[in-house]
N, C-alpha and C positions, 0 to 999 in steps of 0.2 A: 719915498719911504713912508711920509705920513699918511698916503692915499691906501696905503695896505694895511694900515692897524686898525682902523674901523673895519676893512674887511675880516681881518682874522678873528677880530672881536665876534662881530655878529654870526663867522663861523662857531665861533669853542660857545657861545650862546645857544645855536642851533645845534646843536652835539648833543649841549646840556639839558635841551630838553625836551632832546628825543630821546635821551635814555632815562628822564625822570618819569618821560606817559610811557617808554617799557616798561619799567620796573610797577607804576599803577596799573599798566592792562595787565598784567602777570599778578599781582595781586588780585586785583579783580576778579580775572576767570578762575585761580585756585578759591578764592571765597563762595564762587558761584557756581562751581561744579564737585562743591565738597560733599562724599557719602553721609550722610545721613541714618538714624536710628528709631525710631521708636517702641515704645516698651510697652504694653498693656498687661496690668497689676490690677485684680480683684482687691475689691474695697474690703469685705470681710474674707477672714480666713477660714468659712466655712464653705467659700463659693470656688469655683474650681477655674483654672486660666480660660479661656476659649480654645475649640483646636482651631490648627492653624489650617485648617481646609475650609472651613466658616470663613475665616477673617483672610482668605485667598480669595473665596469665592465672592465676599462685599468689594473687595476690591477691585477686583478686574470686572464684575459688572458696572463699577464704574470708569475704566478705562484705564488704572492707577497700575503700573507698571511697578514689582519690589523682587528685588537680588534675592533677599533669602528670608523664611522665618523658622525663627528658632525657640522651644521653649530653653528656660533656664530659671530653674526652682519655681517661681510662682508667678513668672512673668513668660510671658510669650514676648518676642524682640523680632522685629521687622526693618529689615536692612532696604534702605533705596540709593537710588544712587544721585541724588541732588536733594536739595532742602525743599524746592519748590514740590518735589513728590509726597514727601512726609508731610506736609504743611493740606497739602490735597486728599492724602489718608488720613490724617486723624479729623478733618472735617464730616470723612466721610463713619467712620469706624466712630465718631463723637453720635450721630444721628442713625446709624444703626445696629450698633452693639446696644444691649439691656442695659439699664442702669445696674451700678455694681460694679464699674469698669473705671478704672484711670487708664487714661490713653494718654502719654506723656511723651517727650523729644529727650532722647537719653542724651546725657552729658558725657561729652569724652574730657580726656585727660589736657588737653592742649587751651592754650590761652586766647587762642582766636575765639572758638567753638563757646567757651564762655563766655567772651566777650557778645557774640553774634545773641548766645540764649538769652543774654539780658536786654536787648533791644528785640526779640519777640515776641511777639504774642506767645505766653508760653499758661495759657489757663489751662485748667483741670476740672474735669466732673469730675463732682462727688455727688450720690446716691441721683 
Protein backbone atom coordinates (compact mmCIF):
# COMPACT_ATOMS: atom_id res chain seq x y z
CA UNK A 1 0.00 0.00 0.00
CA UNK A 2 2.71 2.42 0.94
CA UNK A 3 4.77 1.36 -2.38
CA UNK A 4 1.78 2.98 -4.34
CA UNK A 5 1.48 6.58 -2.80
CA UNK A 6 4.75 7.83 -3.93
CA UNK A 7 3.51 6.57 -7.21
CA UNK A 8 0.23 8.27 -7.45
CA UNK A 9 1.97 11.30 -5.86
CA UNK A 10 4.36 11.72 -8.65
CA UNK A 11 1.44 10.84 -10.95
CA UNK A 12 -1.18 13.84 -9.87
CA UNK A 13 2.34 15.96 -9.91
CA UNK A 14 2.84 14.83 -13.56
CA UNK A 15 -0.79 15.91 -14.44
CA UNK A 16 -0.17 18.99 -12.76
CA UNK A 17 2.19 20.06 -14.70
CA UNK A 18 1.42 19.13 -17.84
CA UNK A 19 -1.61 21.18 -17.78
CA UNK A 20 0.12 24.15 -16.05
CA UNK A 21 2.97 24.25 -19.59
CA UNK A 22 -0.82 23.75 -21.37
CA UNK A 23 -2.33 26.41 -20.09
CA UNK A 24 1.45 28.72 -20.78
CA UNK A 25 1.93 27.33 -24.39
CA UNK A 26 -1.97 28.55 -24.96
CA UNK A 27 -1.09 31.77 -23.53
CA UNK A 28 1.94 32.17 -25.23
CA UNK A 29 0.82 31.50 -28.85
CA UNK A 30 -2.63 33.70 -28.32
CA UNK A 31 0.05 36.51 -27.07
CA UNK A 32 2.22 35.66 -30.18
CA UNK A 33 -0.09 35.46 -32.93
CA UNK A 34 -2.28 38.55 -31.79
CA UNK A 35 -3.76 40.95 -34.83
CA UNK A 36 -2.09 43.85 -34.62
CA UNK A 37 -2.75 47.75 -35.82
CA UNK A 38 -1.22 50.62 -36.78
CA UNK A 39 -2.35 54.17 -37.34
CA UNK A 40 -0.58 56.87 -39.34
CA UNK A 41 -1.87 60.52 -38.13
CA UNK A 42 -0.33 63.81 -39.84
CA UNK A 43 1.37 66.02 -37.39
CA UNK A 44 -0.14 69.18 -38.68
CA UNK A 45 -3.73 69.58 -39.67
CA UNK A 46 -2.93 71.29 -42.88
CA UNK A 47 -1.06 68.03 -44.20
CA UNK A 48 -3.33 65.34 -45.62
CA UNK A 49 -3.17 61.24 -44.39
CA UNK A 50 -0.92 59.34 -47.15
CA UNK A 51 -3.02 57.15 -49.67
CA UNK A 52 -2.93 53.85 -48.82
CA UNK A 53 -1.49 52.72 -52.20
CA UNK A 54 2.04 54.69 -51.25
CA UNK A 55 2.13 53.03 -47.89
CA UNK A 56 1.02 49.40 -49.95
CA UNK A 57 3.54 49.93 -52.15
CA UNK A 58 6.66 50.87 -49.24
CA UNK A 59 5.58 48.05 -47.84
CA UNK A 60 5.54 45.02 -49.88
CA UNK A 61 8.74 46.50 -51.54
CA UNK A 62 9.90 45.51 -48.36
CA UNK A 63 8.50 42.09 -48.12
CA UNK A 64 5.85 43.24 -45.14
CA UNK A 65 2.76 41.35 -45.60
CA UNK A 66 -0.92 43.60 -44.10
CA UNK A 67 -4.66 42.24 -43.95
CA UNK A 68 -6.14 45.51 -44.71
CA UNK A 69 -5.80 49.50 -44.90
CA UNK A 70 -8.21 51.59 -43.94
CA UNK A 71 -8.55 55.39 -43.86
CA UNK A 72 -10.74 56.75 -40.76
CA UNK A 73 -11.01 60.66 -40.37
CA UNK A 74 -7.29 61.59 -40.37
CA UNK A 75 -5.72 58.58 -39.92
CA UNK A 76 -5.02 55.83 -42.34
CA UNK A 77 -5.08 52.33 -40.01
CA UNK A 78 -3.04 49.28 -41.13
CA UNK A 79 -4.40 45.89 -40.01
CA UNK A 80 -1.55 42.78 -39.78
CA UNK A 81 -1.82 39.91 -38.49
CA UNK A 82 0.97 39.52 -35.75
CA UNK A 83 3.02 42.17 -33.78
CA UNK A 84 6.29 40.96 -35.24
CA UNK A 85 4.58 42.45 -38.85
CA UNK A 86 3.67 46.02 -37.29
CA UNK A 87 6.83 46.16 -35.43
CA UNK A 88 8.53 45.53 -39.22
CA UNK A 89 6.15 48.22 -40.89
CA UNK A 90 6.49 51.07 -38.76
CA UNK A 91 10.47 50.62 -39.01
CA UNK A 92 9.98 50.65 -42.39
CA UNK A 93 6.97 53.44 -43.02
CA UNK A 94 9.42 55.37 -39.78
CA UNK A 95 12.43 55.66 -42.73
CA UNK A 96 10.21 56.16 -45.67
CA UNK A 97 7.35 58.19 -45.15
CA UNK A 98 8.12 62.30 -45.11
CA UNK A 99 8.49 63.88 -41.89
CA UNK A 100 4.94 64.95 -40.85
CA UNK A 101 3.94 61.53 -40.13
CA UNK A 102 3.21 59.67 -36.54
CA UNK A 103 3.28 56.13 -37.37
CA UNK A 104 1.95 54.59 -34.04
CA UNK A 105 0.74 50.83 -32.58
CA UNK A 106 -2.95 51.44 -31.99
CA UNK A 107 -4.21 50.52 -28.63
CA UNK A 108 -7.26 48.19 -28.33
CA UNK A 109 -9.60 47.85 -25.62
CA UNK A 110 -8.40 44.70 -23.83
CA UNK A 111 -5.90 44.44 -20.83
CA UNK A 112 -3.29 42.16 -22.21
CA UNK A 113 -2.66 44.61 -25.46
CA UNK A 114 -1.97 47.22 -22.73
CA UNK A 115 -0.24 45.52 -20.81
CA UNK A 116 2.09 44.10 -24.04
CA UNK A 117 2.13 48.39 -25.28
CA UNK A 118 3.91 49.16 -22.23
CA UNK A 119 6.84 46.81 -22.38
CA UNK A 120 7.30 48.08 -26.20
CA UNK A 121 9.18 50.09 -27.81
CA UNK A 122 6.39 52.27 -28.51
CA UNK A 123 8.37 55.84 -29.94
CA UNK A 124 7.05 58.33 -32.23
CA UNK A 125 8.38 60.74 -34.82
CA UNK A 126 7.54 63.98 -34.65
CA UNK A 127 8.55 66.49 -37.37
Amino acid sequence: MESQRPFLRWLLMGIAAMALFSVLFLGWVTVQNRESTLAIRPIAQNTSVPDGFSIWHHLDANGIHFKSITPLNDTLLIKFESSAQSAAAKEVLDRTLPHGYIVALQDDDSQTSAWLSRLRDTTHRFG
